[in-house]
DRENVOSE-332171 format. One line per field, with one value per residue (C-alpha): residue number from 1; y, z, x; residue in three letters. Coordinates in nm, 4 decimals. Layout:
N
i	NUM	...
y	Y	...
z	Z	...
x	X	...
aa	Ala	...
REM end
This chain:
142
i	1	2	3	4	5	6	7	8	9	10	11	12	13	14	15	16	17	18	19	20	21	22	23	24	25	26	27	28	29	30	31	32	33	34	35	36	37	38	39	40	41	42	43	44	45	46	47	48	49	50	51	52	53	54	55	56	57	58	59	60	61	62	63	64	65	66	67	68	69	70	71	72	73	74	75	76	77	78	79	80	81	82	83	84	85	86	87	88	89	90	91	92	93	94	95	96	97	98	99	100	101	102	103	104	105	106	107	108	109	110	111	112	113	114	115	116	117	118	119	120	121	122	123	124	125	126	127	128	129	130	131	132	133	134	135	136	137	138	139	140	141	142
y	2.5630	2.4215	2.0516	2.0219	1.9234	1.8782	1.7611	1.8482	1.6341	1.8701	2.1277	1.7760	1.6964	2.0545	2.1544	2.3983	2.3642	2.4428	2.7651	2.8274	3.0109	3.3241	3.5161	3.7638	3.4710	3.3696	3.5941	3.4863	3.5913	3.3910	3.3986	3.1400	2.9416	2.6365	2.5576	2.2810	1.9604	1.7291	1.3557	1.1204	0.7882	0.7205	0.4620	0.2686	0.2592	0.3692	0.3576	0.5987	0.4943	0.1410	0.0184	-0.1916	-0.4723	-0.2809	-0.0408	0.2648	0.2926	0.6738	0.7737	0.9227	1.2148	1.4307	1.3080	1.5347	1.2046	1.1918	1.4657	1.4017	1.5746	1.6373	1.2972	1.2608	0.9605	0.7213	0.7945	0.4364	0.3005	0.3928	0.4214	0.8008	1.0313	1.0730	1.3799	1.2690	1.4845	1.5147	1.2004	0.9325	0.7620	0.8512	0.7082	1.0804	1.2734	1.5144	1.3094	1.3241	1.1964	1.4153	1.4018	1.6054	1.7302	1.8327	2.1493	2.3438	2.5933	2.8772	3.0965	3.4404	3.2003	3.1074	2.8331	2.6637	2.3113	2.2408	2.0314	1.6395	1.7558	2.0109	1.9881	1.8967	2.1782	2.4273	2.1869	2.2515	2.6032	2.6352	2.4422	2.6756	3.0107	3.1718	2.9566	2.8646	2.6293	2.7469	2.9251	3.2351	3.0242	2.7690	3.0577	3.2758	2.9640	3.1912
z	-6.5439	-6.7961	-6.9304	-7.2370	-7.4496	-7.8508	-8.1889	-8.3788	-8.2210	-7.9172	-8.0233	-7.9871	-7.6382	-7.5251	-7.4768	-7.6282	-7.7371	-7.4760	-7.5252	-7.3875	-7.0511	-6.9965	-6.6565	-6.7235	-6.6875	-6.3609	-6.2326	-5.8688	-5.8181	-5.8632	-5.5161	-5.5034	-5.8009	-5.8014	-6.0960	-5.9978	-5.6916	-5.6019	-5.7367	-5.5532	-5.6042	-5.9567	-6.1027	-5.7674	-5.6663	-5.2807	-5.1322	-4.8278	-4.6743	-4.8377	-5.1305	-5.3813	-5.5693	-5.8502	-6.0371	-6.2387	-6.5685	-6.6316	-6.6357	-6.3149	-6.0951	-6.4045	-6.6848	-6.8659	-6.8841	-6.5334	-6.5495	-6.3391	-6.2151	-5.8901	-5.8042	-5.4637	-5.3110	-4.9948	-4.7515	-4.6935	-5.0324	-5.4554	-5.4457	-5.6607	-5.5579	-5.2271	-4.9852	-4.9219	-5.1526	-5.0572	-4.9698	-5.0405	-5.2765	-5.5714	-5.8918	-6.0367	-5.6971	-5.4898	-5.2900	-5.0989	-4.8492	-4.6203	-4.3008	-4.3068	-4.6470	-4.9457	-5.1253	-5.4018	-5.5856	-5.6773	-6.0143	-5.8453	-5.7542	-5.4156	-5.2876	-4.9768	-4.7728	-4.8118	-4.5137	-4.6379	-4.3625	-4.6219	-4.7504	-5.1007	-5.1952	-5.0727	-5.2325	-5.6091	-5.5392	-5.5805	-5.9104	-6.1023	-6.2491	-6.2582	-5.9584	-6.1987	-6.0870	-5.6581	-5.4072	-5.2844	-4.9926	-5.2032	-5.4304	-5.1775	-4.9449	-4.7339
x	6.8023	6.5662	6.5651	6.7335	6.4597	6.5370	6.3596	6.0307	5.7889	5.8397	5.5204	5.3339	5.3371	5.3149	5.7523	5.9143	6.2808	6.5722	6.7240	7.0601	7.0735	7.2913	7.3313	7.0866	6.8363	6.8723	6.6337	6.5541	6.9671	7.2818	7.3542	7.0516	7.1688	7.3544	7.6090	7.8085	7.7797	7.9789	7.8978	8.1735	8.2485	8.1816	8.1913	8.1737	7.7895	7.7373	7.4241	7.4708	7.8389	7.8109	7.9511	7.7036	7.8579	7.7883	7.9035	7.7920	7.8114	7.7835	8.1212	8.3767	8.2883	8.4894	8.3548	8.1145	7.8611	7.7738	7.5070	7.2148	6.8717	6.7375	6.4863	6.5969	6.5468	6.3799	6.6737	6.8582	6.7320	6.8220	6.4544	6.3586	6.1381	6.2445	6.2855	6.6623	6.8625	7.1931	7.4277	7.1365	7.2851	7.5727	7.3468	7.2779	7.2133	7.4348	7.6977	7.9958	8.2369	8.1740	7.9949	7.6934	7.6477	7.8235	7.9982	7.7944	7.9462	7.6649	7.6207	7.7724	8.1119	8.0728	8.0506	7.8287	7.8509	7.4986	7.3815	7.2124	6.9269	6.8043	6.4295	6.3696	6.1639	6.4669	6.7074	6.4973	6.4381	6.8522	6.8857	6.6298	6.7335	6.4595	6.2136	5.9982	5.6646	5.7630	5.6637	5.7888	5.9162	6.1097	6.2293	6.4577	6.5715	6.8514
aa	Unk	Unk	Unk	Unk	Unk	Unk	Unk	Unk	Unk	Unk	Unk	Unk	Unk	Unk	Unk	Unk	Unk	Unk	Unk	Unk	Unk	Unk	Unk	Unk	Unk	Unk	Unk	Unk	Unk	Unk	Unk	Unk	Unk	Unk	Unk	Unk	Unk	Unk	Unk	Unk	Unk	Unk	Unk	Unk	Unk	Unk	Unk	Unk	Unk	Unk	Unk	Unk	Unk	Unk	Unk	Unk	Unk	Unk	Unk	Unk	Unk	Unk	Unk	Unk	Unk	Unk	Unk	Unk	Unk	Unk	Unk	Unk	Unk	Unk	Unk	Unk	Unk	Unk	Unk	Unk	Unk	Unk	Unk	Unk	Unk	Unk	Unk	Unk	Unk	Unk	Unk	Unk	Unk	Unk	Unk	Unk	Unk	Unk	Unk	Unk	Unk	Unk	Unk	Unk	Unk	Unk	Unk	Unk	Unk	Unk	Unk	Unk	Unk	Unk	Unk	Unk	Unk	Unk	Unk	Unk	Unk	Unk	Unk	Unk	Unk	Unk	Unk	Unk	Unk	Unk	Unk	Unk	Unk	Unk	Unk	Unk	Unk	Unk	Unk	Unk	Unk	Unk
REM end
């Protein structure tokens, strides 16, 4: 799915205004779409199975403030970009108690364990609806 990028000064900098998305525009197949992640642990902080003294400050796993984007990160560290994208770290990335990954559920309502071993580029290539800016590799990652 798109950013949601807002305001006037858009036209500027070279964005155009987010438009809402629909079904019909998830054109590289729902099957290949992912709607929802998991995001455990909020508001504790957990840098891969061990708790920070910190905490986070973006709501709990439920509430609708703890959206987040797909940076990755250095695997052991809170350090974005990284190729680790699943169960790096719970500060707005995929993560979950579980060994080995974490559950997805995709646009046609099914719903995958997604391993933490998966590449970034496959990993992106799910959270687009229509592939936009990939390969044909990245786009059809079954």
């Amino acid at each position: 799915m798109s950013p949601d990028f807002k305001g006037s000064g858009l036209a500027l900098i070279g964005f155009r205004p987010a438009r809402p998305n629909t079904i019909g525009n998830i054109s590289d197949g729902s099957s290949s779409t992912i709607m929802l992640c998991e995001s455990a642990g909020r508001p504790e902080y957990y840098i891969g199975r061990t708790l920070q003294a910190r905490e986070l400050t973006d709501g709990g796993w439920g509430n609708h403030e703890n959206n987040y984007g797909v940076d990755g990160a250095i695997l052991g560290t809170d350090t974005s970009p990284g190729n680790c994208m699943i169960n790096c770290h719970n500060d707005g990335e995929t993560y979950a108690f579980h060994s080995g990954g974490a559950n997805h559920a995709f646009a046609d309502g099914s719903t995958h364990f997604l391993s933490e071993t998966i590449s970034a580029t496959v990993y992106a290539a799910f959270v687009t609806a229509r592939g936009e800016s990939l390969t044909a590799a990245e786009v059809s990652p079954w």
